[in-house]
Structure formats: C-alpha cells, structure tokens
N, C-alpha and C positions, 0 to 999 in steps of 0.2 A: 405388772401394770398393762402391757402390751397386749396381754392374754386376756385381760378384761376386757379391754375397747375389743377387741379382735370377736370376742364373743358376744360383748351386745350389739356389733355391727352385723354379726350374724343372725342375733336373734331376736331383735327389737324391731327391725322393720315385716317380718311375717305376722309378728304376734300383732304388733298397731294393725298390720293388713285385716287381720282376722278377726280382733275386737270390732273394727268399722263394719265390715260385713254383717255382724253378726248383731248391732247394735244400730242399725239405717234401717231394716224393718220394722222397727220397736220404735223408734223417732219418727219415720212416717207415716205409720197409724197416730202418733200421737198427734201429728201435724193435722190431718184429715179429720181428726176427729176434734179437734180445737175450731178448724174453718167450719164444718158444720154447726160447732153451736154457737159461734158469730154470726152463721149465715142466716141464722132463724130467731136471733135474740137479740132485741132493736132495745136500746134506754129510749124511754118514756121521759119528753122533753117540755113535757104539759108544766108551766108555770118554773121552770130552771128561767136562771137569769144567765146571760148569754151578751158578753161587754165583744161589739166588734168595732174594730179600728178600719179607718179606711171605708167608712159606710157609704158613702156618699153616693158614689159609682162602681161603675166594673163590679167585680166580683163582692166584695165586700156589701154594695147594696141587695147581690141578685139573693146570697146568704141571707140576709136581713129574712128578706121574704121569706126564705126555705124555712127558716127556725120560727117566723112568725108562722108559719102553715101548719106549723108542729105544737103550738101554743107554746111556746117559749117568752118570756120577757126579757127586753131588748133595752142596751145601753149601747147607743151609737153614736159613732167618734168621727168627725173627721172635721175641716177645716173649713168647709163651703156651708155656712149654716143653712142659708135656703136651701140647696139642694138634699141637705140632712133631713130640715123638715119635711120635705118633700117625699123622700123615703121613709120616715118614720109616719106619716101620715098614711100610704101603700101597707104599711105593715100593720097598721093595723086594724086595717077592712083586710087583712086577710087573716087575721085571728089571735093577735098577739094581743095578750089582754092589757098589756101596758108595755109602754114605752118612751122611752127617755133619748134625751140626747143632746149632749157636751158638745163644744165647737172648740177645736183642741190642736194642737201640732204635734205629731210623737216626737219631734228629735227637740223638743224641749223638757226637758226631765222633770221639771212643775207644773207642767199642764198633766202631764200622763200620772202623780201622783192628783192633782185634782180629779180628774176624771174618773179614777179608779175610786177615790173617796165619795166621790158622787153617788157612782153607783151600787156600794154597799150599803151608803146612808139611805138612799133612795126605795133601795129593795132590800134589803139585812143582809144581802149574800150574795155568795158570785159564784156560780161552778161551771162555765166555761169563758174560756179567755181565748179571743180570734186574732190574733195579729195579724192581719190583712194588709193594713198601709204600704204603700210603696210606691217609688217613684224609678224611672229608669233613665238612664242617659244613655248618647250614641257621639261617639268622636273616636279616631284611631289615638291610641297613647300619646305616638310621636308629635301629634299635630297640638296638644295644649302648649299653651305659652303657662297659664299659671295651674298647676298641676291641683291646687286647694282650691278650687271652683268647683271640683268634685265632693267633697266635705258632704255637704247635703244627702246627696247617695248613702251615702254610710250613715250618718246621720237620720237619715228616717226611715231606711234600710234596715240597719243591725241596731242600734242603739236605742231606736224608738221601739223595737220587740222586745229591748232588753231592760230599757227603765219599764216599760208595762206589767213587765212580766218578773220584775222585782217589785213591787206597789202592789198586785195583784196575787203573789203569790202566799202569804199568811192568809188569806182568804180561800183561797183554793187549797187549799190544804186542809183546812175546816169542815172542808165540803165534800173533799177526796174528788176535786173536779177537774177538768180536763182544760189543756192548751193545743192549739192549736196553732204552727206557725205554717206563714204560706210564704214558702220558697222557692224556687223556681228550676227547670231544668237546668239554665243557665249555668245552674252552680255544679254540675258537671257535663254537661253540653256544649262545648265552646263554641263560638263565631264570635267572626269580627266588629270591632267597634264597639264593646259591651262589658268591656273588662271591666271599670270599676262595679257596675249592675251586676256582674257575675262573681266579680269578689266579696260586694254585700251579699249575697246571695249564699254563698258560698259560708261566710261567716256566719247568716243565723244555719243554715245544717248542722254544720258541726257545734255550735253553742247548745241545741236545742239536742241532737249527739250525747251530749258530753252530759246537759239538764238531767236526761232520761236517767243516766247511772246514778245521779247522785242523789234522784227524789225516787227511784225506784217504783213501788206501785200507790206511793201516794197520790201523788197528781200523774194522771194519762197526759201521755205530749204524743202528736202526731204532726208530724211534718210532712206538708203537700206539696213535691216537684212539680207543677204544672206546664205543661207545654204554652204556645204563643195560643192566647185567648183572648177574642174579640175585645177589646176594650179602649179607652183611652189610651194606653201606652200604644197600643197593635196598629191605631192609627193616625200614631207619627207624633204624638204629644213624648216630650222628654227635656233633660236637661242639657243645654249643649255645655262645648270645650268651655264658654265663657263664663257659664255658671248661672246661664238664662235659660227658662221654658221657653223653649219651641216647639210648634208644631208644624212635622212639614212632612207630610203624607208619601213622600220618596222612601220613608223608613219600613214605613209599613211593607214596599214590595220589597224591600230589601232583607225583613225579615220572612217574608215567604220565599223567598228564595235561597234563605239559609235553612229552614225547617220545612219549605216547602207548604203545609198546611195548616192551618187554625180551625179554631172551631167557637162559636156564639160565645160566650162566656154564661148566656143565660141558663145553658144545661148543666154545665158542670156543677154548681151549688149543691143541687139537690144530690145528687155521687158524693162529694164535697160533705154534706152534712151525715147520708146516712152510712156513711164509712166509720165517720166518727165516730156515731152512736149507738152502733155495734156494743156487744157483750165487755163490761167492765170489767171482765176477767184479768186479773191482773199483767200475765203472760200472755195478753193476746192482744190487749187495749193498747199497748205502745209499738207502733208501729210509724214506717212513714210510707207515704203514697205517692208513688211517680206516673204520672201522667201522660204519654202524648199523643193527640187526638188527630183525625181527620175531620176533614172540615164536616163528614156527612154521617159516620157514622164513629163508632169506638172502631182503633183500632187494636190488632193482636200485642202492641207495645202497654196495653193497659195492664199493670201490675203492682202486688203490693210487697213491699218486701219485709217480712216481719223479723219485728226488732223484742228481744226479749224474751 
C-alpha cells in the first residue's frame, strides 16, 4: 500500500505537469478562436421583446434607448409611472416599434408575475429578461438600532430578480432567450457602509452562478459587475439605518473616494447591450461582465470573464 502512494506521488504530479502543458495550446487557440467569432457575430435584436425592470432611470432607462436603437420591443417596469412614460415615449422616437409599460414593484411577487403576464399577452413572447431594479443603502452595521429596516435591500435586490426571473422563465425557455442580471462590483469589492447593498449583491451572483449550471445552453444568463455609475444611487439617493430614502449628496464623495472614479451611466448601455448580443453560441453566450470605469475613458480593469 505504501508502495502505491510512494509511486503515484512520484508520478502523478509530472504527468498532470505534462498533460497541462501540452493541452494549454490547444485550449487557447480554442479561446481565440471563440472571441473572434463573438467579436464579429452581433444577434439581430429587430422586433425581440426585451421586459427591463428598473426603467425609469439610471441605467435601466439609458438601456431602454440602447435596445430601442436596435429595434427591439420594450416592456418597461418600474414604479415612477410618469417618469416610465416619459422614457417609453424617448424610446420610441428612437425606433422601438412598440412599447409598453407596467408600473410595478419587484419585491412584491404579484406585481412581478403581473408584469411578466403583461408582456407575453402583450407581445406573444419574451426573449430577454433585464433585471435592472435596484435600490442601495449606506449605514455602518454597528450603528442600526432595528437591523429589519434593511429588508427592502434584499427585497428588491435578490428577490425582486428572483420572483421575475421565475414568472419569466417558461417563456424564455420557449424562445432559447437570454437574462440578464445587473450586479454590482460591490459584491466582490468591499467598502465601508455597504454591507447589506453588497450582500444583495452578492446574492444574485451566485444565484444567477448557480442558474447558469442548471439551464445550461437553454436560456443565456449574463451577469454585469459594474463599477460606481452616474446615477441616482452615485448621487447620494439611498436607504438609511431607519429604513428611509434619503438623499444626501455627502455619499456620493464618499463613494469616490472608496473607488476613486465613476463614469456617466449614459455610456455604458450601449457595451451593456452589445456584449449581450454577441454570438449565441452556446459555450460563449454565458458569461459575466465585470466592469470598472474612469470617469474619462475605459480603463485596463475592463474585462470579461468567461463562464462556460
């Protein structure tokens, strides 16, 4: 028995040396040669129905636009209906041939099964799903008196991706269409005052993680870490210790000074979209996308890391 171990500890670790070796040129051509036909093979988004949460502003509105540009048909979700229609209106004078849009809360699990019924009844079908919504808070742990004033964070966070994207997915499945959750650096970037924001955060990764293995190349899921971008959250809109929106614009330099830079939110969309819509190859469409920008240009931290 001794003589056994003794010898595969001699010769198991040369031989694994020598299979890697010999099997890392053969995997990097194949890598290269996968990015190149992503890099020149865009899905054609003319008349796809395209359900985003979180329309209203920030990011989720600037998207609106991106996929209206693309002629895509738009079901847009978020809680402000003026300002919904407002953006659904933008969208489309820029070429979206139809548009819809529910006035909805995600972290109620009835509105987000309405919604999603809406827009299959509306359009017959769904083949991308944007989980956008999100809300963030700023309080150190130590400092809450009632620790369930945070509820909401997770709540429209993790929950409100998670009832959408349960309602939503028999449809996408139908369609072989794609999700999209937008996650945040957050959920492996730490700073201060952010913790529950970083542990929703954190929670749809790994959920959406975990998604990717178990629907495999049926439904594409791409998960977007983004860095701090211009938006309502960036200037100082949140939920405090009490369990109130506030907005107090001291946040904002506090978070450039933990990340130092942001960058418009109005650019990212368009990277944002046509990252997505890259080749539906099965082994290449599931990926996620980590982000973080300067404020002026991209910088060398832009990368994607492919999953699958």
């Amino acid at each position: 028995m001794e003589l056994s171990h003794l010898l595969m500890n001699m010769l198991f670790p040369p031989i694994f040396l020598i299979l890697i070796l010999a099997i890392s040129p053969l995997y990097l051509l194949y890598i290269i040669v996968l990015s190149m036909i992503r890099s020149i093979t865009m899905e054609n988004l003319t008349q796809k129905v395209v359900l985003i949460t979180g329309a209203s502003s920030g990011i989720g509105e600037c998207l609106a636009y991106e996929y209206a540009k693309r002629g895509a048909r738009l079901a847009l979700v978020a809680r402000r209906e003026k300002l919904l229609e407002e953006v659904a209106k933008r969208a489309r004078a820029m070429g979206s041939p139809d548009v819809m849009t529910s006035c909805a809360d995600v972290s109620n699990i009835e509105h987000c099964k309405r919604f999603v019924e809406e827009t299959v009844c509306h359009f017959g079908r769904l083949d991308h799903l944007v989980n956008n919504a999100g809300i963030t808070s700023s309080f150190y742990f130590e400092e809450a008196s009632n620790i369930t004033n945070s509820r909401p964070v997770m709540n429209v966070n993790f929950w409100g991706s998670v009832y959408t994207t349960h309602f939503a997915l028999p449809h996408l499945k139908r369609s072989k269409g794609k999700i999209v959750a937008n996650s945040s650096s957050c959920a492996w970037l730490y700073g201060p005052d952010m913790c529950m924001y970083s542990a929703s955060k954190a929670a749809i990764t790994n959920f959406y993680e975990t998604l990717r293995i178990e629907l495999g190349s049926v439904v594409t899921i791409t998960t977007v870490s983004l860095g701090f971008i211009e938006s309502e959250m960036t200037q100082g809109k949140h939920l405090s210790k009490d369990g109130e929106v506030e907005i107090d614009p001291s946040i904002r330099e506090d978070a450039y000074v933990a990340v130092r830079d942001a960058k418009s939110g109005v650019e990212h969309p368009k990277h944002f979209v046509e990252l997505k819509t890259r080749a539906s190859v099965p082994f290449v469409s599931n990926f996620r996308v980590i982000g973080v920008w300067k404020w002026s240009k991209w910088s060398a931290l832009d990368c994607l890391e492919m999953h699958k």
